[in-house]
C-alpha positions in Angstrom: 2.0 -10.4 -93.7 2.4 -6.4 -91.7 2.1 -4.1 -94.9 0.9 -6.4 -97.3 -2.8 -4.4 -98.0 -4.8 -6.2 -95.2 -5.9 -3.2 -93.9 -7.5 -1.9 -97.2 -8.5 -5.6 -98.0 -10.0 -5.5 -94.4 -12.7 -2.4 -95.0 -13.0 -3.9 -99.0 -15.4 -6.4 -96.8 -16.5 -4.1 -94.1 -18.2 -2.4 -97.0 -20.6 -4.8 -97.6 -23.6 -4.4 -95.4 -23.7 -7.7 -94.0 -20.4 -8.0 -92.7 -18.8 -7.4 -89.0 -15.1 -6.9 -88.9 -12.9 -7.1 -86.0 -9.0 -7.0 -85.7 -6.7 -9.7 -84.5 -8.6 -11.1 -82.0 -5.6 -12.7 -80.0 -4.0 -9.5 -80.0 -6.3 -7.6 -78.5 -6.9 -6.8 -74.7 -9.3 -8.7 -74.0 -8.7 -11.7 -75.7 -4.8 -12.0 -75.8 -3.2 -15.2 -76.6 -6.4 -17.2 -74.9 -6.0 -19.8 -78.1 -3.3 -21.9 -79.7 -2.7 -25.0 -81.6 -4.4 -26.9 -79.0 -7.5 -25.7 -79.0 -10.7 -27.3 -79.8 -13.2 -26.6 -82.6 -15.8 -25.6 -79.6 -13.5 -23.1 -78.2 -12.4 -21.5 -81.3 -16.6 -20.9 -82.1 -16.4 -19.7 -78.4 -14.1 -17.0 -79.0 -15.8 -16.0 -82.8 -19.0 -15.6 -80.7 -18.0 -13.5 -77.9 -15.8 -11.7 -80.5 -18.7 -11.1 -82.3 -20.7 -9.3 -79.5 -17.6 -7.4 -78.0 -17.3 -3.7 -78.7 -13.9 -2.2 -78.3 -11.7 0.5 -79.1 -8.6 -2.0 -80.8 -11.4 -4.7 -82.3 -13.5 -2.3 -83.8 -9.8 0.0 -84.9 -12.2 3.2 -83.8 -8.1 4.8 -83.1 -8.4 4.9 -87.6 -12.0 5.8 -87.9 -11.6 9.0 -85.4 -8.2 9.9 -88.1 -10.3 9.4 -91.2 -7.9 7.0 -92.3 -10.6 4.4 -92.7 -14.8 5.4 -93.9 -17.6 4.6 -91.5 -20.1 2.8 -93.9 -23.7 3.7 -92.8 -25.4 1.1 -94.6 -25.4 -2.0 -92.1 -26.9 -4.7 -90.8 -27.8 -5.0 -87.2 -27.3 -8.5 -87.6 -24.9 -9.3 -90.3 -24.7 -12.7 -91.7 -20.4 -12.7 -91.9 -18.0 -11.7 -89.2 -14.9 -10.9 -90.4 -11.6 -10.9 -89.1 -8.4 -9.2 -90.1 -5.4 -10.1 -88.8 -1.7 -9.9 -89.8 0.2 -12.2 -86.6 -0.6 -15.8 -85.5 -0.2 -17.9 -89.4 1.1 -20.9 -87.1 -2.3 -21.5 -86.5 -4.5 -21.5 -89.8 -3.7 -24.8 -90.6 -4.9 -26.3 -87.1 -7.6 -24.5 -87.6 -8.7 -25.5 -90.9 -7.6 -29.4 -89.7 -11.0 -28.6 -87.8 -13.0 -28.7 -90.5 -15.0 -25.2 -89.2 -16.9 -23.1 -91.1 -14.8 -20.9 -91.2 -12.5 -19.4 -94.6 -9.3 -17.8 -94.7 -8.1 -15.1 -97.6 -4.2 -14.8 -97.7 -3.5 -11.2 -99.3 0.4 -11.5 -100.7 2.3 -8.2 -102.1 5.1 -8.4 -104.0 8.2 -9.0 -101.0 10.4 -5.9 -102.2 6.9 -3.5 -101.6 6.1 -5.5 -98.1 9.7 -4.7 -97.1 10.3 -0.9 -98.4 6.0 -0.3 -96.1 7.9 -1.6 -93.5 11.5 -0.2 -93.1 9.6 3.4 -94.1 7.1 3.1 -91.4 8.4 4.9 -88.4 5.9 3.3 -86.1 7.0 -0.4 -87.1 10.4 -0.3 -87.6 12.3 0.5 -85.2 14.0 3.7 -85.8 17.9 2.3 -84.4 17.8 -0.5 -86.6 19.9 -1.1 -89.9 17.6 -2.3 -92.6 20.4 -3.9 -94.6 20.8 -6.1 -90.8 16.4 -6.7 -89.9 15.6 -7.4 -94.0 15.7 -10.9 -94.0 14.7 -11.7 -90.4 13.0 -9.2 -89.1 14.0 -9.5 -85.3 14.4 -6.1 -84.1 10.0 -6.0 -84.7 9.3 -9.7 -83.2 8.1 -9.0 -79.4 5.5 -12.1 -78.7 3.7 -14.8 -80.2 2.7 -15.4 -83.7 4.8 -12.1 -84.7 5.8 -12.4 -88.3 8.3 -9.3 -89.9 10.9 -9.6 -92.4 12.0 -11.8 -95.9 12.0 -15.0 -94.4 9.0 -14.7 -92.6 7.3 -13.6 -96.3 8.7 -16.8 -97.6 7.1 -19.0 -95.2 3.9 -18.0 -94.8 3.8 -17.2 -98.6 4.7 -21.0 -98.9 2.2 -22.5 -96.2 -0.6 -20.2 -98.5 0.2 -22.1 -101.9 -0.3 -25.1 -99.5 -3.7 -24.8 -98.2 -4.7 -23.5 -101.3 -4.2 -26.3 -102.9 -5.2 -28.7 -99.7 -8.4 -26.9 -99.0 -9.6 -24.9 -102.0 -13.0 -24.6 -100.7 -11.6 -22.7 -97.5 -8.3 -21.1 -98.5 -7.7 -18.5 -101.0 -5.2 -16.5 -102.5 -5.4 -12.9 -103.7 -2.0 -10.6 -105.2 -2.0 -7.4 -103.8 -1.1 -5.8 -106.7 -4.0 -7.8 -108.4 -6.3 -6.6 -106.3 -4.7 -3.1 -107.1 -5.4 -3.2 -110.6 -8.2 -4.7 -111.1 -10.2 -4.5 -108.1 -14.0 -4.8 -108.6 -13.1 -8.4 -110.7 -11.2 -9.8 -107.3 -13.5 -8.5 -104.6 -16.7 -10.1 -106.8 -14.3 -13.1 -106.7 -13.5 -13.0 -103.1 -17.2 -12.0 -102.3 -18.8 -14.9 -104.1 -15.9 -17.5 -102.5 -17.4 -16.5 -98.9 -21.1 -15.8 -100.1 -21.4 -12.1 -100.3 -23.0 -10.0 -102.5 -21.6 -7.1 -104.4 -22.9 -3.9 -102.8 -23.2 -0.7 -104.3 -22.0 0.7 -101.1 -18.6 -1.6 -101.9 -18.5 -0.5 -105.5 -18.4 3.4 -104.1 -15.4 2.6 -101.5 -13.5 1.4 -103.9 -13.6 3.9 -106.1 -13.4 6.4 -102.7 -10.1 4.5 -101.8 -8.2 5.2 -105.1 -9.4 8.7 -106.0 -6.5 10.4 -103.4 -3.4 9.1 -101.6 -3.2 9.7 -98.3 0.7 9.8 -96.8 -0.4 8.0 -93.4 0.8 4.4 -93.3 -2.1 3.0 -92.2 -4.6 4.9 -94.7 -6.8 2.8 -96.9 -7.1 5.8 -99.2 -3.9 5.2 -102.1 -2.7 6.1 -105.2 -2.1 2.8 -107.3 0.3 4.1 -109.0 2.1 4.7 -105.6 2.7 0.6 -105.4 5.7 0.5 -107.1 7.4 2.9 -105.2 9.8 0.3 -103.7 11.5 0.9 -107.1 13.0 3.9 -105.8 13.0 3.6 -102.2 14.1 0.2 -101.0 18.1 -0.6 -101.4 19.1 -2.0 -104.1 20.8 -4.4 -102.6 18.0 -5.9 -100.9 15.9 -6.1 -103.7 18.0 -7.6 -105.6 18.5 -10.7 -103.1 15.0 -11.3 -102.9 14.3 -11.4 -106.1 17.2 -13.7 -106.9 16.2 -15.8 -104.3 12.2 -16.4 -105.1 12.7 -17.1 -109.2 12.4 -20.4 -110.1 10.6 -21.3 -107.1 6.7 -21.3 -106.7 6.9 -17.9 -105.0 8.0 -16.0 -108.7 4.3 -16.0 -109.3 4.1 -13.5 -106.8 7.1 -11.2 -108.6 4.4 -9.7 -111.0 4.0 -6.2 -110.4 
């Protein structure tokens, strides 16, 4: 889900050596839309391979680099063994995809809903600055403007839902990490995530993470943040809201991602 940590999750792995990330491949100019639910095993390694080998300016997120809001880790491979994607649209189609039986695995971040909400609704550049939060919460339409788009409470809910499902349908290519687990005790969940798709633990990783928490940076899309700032929905998001989210996730198997 848009605000949920993927960003931060994202350059966790680009920190390893042998990793190449890229951003939302179907979103991108040069690759925009070319896949859907239809599409063949073949066709989806098609596009990971010339994804692989394409340098651009939105795949590569060089517009966050040139900011400093994220690092550019020197210690690479030419030839990495993972390529990594990050990508935040387009849930419809995980489950096609691992249907396919690719080798290919998929790490769902979740943040508590209240936090993903009060990132969105205080992000000037998402939400749109006309609309009334207390009207967008729960579906997010003013945001939605194409395929695979996925904004508001509702949205949380299902995707949070079809994640506890292929978890449990295809533990050896689906997992699940807590945001705000991965906020407090980081170095445990990236070994955890690391060792689940076969990378090692670098000391270059180790001195990221520790770079990422030692200052808070007020831009949106900065991986460098206070933990303690993560529970700033507390004081920012209506109460109102909140409140109805929380009501309406307890006693269901989404409380488990209440924990904060």
């Amino acid at each position: 889900m848009p605000r949920s940590g993927t960003t931060w999750l994202g350059q966790i792995f680009a920190s390893s050596p042998d990793v190449r990330l890229k951003y939302c491949p179907l979103f991108s100019y040069e690759f925009k839309n070319i896949l859907d639910e239809n599409s063949s095993q073949e066709q989806w390694k098609n596009l990971f391979l010339a994804v692989w080998q394409t340098n651009s300016e939105f795949l590569d997120q060089e517009h966050l680099r040139k900011k400093g809001l994220i690092p550019n880790f020197e210690d690479k491979s030419e030839q990495p063994s993972h390529l990594v994607i990050k990508s935040n649209r387009f849930h419809h189609l995980v489950p096609y995809m691992l249907k396919l039986g690719m080798n290919v695995k998929f790490i769902h971040i979740v943040r508590h809903p209240c936090a993903t909400l009060n990132s969105w609704m205080n992000n000037p550049s998402e939400f749109p600055e006309n609309a009334d939060p207390l009207k967008e919460w729960r579906t997010g339409r003013c945001r939605k403007m194409g395929i695979g788009e996925y904004w508001g409470f509702d949205d949380w809910v299902s995707i949070s839902q079809q994640a506890i499902f292929l978890n449990e349908k295809y533990p050896g290519h689906h997992q699940i990490v807590s945001y705000e687990d991965l906020v407090r005790e980081t170095e445990k969940e990236t070994k955890r995530l690391f060792s689940f798709v076969g990378l090692l633990y670098s000391e270059q990783t180790q001195k990221f993470i520790e770079l990422s928490h030692s200052r808070h940076d007020l831009h949106h899309h900065s991986v460098f943040k206070d933990p303690k700032q993560q529970q700033s929905w507390k004081y920012s998001l209506d109460p109102a809201i909140a409140k109805a989210c929380i009501e309406e996730i307890k006693g269901t198997d989404l409380e488990q991602f209440l924990v904060i």
